[in-house]
N, C-alpha and C positions, 0 to 999 in steps of 0.2 A: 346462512353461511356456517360453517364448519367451524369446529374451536381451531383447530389448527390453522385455515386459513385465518382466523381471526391472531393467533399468536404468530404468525408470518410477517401478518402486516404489522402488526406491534414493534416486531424486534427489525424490523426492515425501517420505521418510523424511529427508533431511538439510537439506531446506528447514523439514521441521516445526523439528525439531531448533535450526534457526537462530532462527525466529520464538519457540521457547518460550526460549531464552537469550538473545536481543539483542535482540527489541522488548516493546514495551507494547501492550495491548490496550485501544484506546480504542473509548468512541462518534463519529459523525460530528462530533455538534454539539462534542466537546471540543477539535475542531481549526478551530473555525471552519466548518462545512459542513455543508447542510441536512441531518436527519436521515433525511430518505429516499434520500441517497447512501450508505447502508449501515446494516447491522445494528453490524459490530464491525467493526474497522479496526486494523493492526498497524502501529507507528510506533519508530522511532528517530530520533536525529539525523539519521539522512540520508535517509532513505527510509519514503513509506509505502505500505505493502502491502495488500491484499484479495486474497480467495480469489477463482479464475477466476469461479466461480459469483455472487459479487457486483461483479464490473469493471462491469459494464455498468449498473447504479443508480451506483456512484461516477463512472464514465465522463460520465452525462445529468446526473442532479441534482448533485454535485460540479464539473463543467465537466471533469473531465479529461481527456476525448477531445481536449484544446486542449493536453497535456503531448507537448512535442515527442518523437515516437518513438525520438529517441535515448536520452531517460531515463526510458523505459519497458522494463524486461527482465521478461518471461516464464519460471519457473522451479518447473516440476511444475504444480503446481495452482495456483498464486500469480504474482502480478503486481504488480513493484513500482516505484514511480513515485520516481524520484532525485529529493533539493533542488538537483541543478544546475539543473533547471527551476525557473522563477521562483514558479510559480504552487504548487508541488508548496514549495519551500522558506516560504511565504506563510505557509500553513498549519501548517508545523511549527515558524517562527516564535510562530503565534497560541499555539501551546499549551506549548512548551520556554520561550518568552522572551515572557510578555506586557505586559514594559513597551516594547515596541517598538510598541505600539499594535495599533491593531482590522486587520483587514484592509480 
């Protein structure tokens, strides 16, 4: 095998790693967003994530493609969208803190 496949698999192995110790696995709608912006959605306080294979329903029906590319970082298979963005923080307002209101 190839170094590179061999560092694919690594950083695809420590991102899982991350998602199964420091996020939660919600549905769309629990974060405020239609449900056909995704099957399952990984969320913490700062950031929420989907696997490469679902960005693009969270991207159209979620509006994300509108999260400034700054706080957007790509990492293995996954993609995750910072609360420095307004819209990406909205969201995880609706679901961590919902006496702040609806979106």
């Amino acid at each position: 095998m190839s170094m590179l496949y061999n560092l694919i698999n690594e950083i695809n192995g420590k991102v899982e790693f991350l998602i199964d110790d420091e996020f939660r696995l919600v549905r769309p709608e629990d974060v405020g967003l239609d449900s056909r912006a995704g099957y399952t959605l990984f969320i913490n306080e700062d950031y929420i994530a989907v696997s490469n294979s679902n960005r693009r329903s969270l991207d159209y029906y979620g509006g994300f493609e509108y999260v400034d590319k700054e706080n957007v970082t790509v990492l293995g298979d996954y993609v995750f969208y910072s609360a420095d963005d307004e819209r990406v923080q909205g969201h995880l307002d609706f679901f961590f803190h919902p006496e702040k209101g609806e979106l």
